[in-house]
C-alpha positions as CSV (number, residue, x, y, z in Angstrom):
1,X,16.6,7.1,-6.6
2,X,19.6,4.8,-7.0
3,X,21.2,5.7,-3.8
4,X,19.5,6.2,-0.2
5,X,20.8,8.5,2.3
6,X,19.7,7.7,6.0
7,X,17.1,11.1,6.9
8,X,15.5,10.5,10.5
9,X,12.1,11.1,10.2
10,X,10.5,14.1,12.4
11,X,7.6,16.2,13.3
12,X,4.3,15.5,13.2
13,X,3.5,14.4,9.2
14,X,4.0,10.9,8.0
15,X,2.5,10.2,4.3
16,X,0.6,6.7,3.7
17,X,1.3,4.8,0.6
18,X,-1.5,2.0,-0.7
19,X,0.5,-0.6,-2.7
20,X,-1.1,-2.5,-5.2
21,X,-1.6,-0.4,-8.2
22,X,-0.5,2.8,-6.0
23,X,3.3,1.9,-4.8
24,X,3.7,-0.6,-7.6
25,X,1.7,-1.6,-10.8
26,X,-0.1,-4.7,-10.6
27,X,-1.4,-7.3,-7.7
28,X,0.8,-8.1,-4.8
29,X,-1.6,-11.0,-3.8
30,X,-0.6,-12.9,-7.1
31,X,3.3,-12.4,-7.0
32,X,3.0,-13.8,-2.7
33,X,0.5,-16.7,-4.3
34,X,3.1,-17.9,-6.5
35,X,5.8,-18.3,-4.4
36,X,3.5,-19.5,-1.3
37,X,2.1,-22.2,-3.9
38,X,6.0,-23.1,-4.8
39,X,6.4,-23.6,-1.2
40,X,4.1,-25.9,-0.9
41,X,1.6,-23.1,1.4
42,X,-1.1,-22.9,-1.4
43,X,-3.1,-25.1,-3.7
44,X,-3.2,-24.1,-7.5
45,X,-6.9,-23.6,-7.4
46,X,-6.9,-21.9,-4.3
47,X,-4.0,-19.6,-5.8
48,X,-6.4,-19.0,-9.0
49,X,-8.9,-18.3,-6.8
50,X,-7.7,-16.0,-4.6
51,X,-5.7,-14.4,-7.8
52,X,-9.1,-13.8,-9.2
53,X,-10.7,-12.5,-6.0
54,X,-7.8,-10.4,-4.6
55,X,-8.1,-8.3,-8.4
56,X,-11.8,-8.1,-8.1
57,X,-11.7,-6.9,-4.4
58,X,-9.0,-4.4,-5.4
59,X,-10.7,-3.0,-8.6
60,X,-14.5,-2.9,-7.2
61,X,-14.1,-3.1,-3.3
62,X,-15.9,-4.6,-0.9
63,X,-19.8,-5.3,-3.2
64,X,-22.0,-6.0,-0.1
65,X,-22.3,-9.0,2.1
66,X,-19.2,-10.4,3.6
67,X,-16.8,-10.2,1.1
68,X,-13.9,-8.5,3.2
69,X,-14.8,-11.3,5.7
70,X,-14.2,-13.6,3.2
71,X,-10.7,-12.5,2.0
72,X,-9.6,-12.0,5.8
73,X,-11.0,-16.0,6.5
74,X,-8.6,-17.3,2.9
75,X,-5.7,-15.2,3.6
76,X,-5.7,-16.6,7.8
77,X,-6.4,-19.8,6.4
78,X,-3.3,-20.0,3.5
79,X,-1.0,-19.9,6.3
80,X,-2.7,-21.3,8.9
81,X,-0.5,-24.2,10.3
82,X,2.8,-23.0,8.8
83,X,5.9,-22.1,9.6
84,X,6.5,-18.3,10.1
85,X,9.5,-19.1,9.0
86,X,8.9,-20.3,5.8
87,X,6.7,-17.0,5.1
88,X,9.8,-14.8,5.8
89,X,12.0,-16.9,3.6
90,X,9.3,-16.3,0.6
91,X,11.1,-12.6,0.7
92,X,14.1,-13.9,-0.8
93,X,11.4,-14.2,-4.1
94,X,8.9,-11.9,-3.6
95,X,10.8,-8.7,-2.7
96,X,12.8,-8.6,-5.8
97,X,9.6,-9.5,-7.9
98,X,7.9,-6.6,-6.2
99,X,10.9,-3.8,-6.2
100,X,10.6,-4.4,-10.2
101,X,7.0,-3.2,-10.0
102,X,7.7,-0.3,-7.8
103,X,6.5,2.8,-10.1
104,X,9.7,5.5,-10.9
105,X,7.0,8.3,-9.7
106,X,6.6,6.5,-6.2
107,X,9.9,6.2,-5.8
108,X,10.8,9.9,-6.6
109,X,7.6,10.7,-3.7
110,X,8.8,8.4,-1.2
111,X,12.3,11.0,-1.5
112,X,10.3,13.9,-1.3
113,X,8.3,12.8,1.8
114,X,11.8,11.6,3.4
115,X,13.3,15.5,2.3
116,X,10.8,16.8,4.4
117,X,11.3,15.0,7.3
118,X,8.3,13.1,7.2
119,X,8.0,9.1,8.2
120,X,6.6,7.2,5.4
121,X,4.5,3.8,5.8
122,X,3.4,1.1,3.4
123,X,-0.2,0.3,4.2
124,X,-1.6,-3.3,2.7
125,X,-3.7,-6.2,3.8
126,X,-0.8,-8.2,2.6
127,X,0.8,-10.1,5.5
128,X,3.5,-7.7,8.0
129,X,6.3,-10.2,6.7
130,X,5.7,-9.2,4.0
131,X,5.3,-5.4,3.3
132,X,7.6,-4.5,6.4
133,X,10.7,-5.8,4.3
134,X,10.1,-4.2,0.9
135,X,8.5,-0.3,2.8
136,X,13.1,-0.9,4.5
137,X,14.2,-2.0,1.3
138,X,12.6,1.3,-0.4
139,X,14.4,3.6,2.3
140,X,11.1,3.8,4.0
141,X,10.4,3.9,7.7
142,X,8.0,0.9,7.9
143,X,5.3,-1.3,6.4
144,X,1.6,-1.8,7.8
145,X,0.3,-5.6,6.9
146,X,-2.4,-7.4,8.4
147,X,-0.5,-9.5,11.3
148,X,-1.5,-13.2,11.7
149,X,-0.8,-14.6,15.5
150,X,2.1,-17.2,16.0
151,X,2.3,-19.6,19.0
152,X,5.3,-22.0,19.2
153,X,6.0,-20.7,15.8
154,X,3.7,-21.3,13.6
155,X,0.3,-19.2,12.5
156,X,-2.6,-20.3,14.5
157,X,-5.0,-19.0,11.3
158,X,-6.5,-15.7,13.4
159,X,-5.5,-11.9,13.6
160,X,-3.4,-10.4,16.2
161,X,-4.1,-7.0,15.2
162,X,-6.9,-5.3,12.6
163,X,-7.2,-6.9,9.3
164,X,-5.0,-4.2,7.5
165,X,-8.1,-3.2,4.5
166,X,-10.8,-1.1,4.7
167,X,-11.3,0.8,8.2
168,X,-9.1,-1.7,9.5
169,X,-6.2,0.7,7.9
170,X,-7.8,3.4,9.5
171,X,-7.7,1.2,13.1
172,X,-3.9,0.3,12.2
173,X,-2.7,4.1,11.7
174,X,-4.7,5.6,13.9
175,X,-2.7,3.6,17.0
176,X,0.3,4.2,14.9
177,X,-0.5,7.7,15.2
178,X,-0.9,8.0,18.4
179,X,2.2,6.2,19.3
180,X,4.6,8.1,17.1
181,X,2.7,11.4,18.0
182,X,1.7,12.0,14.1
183,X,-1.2,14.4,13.5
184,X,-3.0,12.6,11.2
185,X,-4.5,16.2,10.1
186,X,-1.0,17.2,8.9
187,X,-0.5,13.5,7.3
188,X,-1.2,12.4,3.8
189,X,-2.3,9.1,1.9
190,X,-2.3,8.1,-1.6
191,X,-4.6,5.0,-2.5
192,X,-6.4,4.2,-6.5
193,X,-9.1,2.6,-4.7
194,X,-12.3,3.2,-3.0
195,X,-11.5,0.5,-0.8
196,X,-8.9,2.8,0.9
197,X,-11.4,5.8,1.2
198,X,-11.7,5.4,5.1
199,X,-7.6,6.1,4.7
200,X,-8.3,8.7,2.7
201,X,-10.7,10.6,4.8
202,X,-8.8,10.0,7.8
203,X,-6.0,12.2,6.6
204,X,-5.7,15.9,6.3
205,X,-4.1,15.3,2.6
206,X,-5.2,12.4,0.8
207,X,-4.4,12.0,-2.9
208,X,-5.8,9.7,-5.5
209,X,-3.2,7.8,-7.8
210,X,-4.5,5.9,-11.0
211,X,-8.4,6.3,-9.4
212,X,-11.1,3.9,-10.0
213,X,-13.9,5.0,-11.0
214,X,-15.8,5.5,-8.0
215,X,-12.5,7.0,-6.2
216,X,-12.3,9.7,-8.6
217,X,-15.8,10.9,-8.7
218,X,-15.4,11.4,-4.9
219,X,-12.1,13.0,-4.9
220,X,-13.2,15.2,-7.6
221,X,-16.1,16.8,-6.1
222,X,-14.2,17.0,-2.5
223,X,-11.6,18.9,-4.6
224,X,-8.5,15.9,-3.9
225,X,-5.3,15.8,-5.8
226,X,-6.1,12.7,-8.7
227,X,-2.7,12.0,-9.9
228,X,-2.1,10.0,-13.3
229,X,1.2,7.5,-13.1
230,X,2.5,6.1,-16.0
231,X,0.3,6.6,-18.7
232,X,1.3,9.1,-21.8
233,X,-1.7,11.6,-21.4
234,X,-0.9,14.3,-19.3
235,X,-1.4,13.4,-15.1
236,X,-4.6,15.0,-13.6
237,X,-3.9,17.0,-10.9
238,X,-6.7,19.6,-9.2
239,X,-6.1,22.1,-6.0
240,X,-7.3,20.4,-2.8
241,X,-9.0,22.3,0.2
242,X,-6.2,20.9,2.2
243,X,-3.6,22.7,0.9
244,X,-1.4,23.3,-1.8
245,X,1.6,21.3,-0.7
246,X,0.0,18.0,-1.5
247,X,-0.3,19.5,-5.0
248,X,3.4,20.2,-5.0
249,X,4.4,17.2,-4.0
250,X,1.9,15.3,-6.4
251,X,3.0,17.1,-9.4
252,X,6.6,17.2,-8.6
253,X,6.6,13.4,-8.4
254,X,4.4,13.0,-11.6
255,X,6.9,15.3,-13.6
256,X,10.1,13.3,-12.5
257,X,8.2,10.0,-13.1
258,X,7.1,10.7,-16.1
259,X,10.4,11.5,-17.1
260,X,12.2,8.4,-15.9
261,X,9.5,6.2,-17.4
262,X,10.2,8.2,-21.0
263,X,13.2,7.5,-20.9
264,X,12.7,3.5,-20.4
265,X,10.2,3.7,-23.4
């Protein structure tokens, strides 16, 4: 997908994309700490820290007590203080870093959801200034980050919306949904976490891509799409309840991904 051509999303059906280790390969969290640390936002060890947490969280989900509380309380608190500003001018680092990571078999999905007509959304706990810029920059309709309030222009360290993880993606497309007048029933989501399972259920096609453990011993006995990216065994793709389409569009991607990675091998 070198080139985009402008097609106006309509109907009912958006599709849902998780990003870290779903949209792109890798952590988000630890490309934003970087720069936010070079801009004087973030200590090293609270940039190790949260590095360290953010994979752990991602990888194993929330393990009991209030670890999602914890997360939501560091990432307020990096940029409690500062400028918005400053956050939006971290893009001019970030977003490159992060378009590198983008996976060839996203990329060729994101197309085929945009063929059909349907809106496609970036869904992350990552912050709004964040993921809104690089869902545009990927011929996307929007991105879904967890919004921090700003008064006189800098963040005051609390939410002004759902912290974007967990049901609070749920919460965030949900009044999406009913703004836009999508039928979530007709809508799909692709996540490799069980993290994003509330997401997943709350869909009338949700796919697994590059599942954890726990993720794909759900979505295999519900009968879900598990999709393999970028890996040199053959992707994993089952019939789902929902429908076949999801298949098609699953496979379809996998096949051209596969292809363009090949070739980069």
């Amino acid at each position: 997908m070198t080139e985009l051509t402008h097609i106006a999303p309509h109907g009912p059906a958006a599709a849902f994309f998780d990003l870290d280790r779903t949209l792109i390969s890798g952590s988000s969290a630890f490309v934003f700490g970087v720069a936010a640390w070079r801009a004087d936002m973030m200590k090293g060890g609270q940039l190790v820290r949260d590095g360290l947490g953010a994979l752990g969280f991602k990888l194993f989900g929330d393990l009991g007590g209030n670890g999602a509380e914890r997360v939501r309380e560091r990432i307020l608190g990096a940029v409690q203080g500062s400028e918005q500003a400053v956050l939006l001018s971290l893009n001019e680092t970030v977003l490159p870093k992060l378009l590198e990571r983008v996976r060839p078999e996203s990329k060729e999905l994101i197309e085929k959801h945009r063929e059909r007509g349907h809106a496609t959304y970036i869904v992350s706990a990552s912050p709004k200034e964040l993921v809104g810029p690089l869902a545009l920059a990927l011929g996307m309709t929007d991105g879904i980050g967890t919004v921090s309030k700003v008064v006189d222009g800098r963040y005051t360290g609390d939410l002004d919306g759902p912290f974007c993880y967990g049901p609070g993606k749920v919460e965030a497309i949900a009044s999406l949904a009913r703004w836009e007048g999508f039928d979530l029933q007709q809508c799909y989501a692709y996540s490799d976490s069980i993290s994003d399972l509330p997401m997943l259920e709350a869909v009338g096609h949700p796919v697994a891509v590059n599942p954890d453990t726990k993720l794909e011993r759900i979505a295999t006995r519900r009968s879900w799409p598990v999709v393999i990216f970028n890996r040199r065994t053959k992707a994993v793709i089952r019939r789902t309840t929902a429908g076949v389409g999801t298949v098609a569009l699953a496979a379809g991607s996998f096949s051209a991904g596969w292809k363009l990675s090949a070739r980069r091998r």
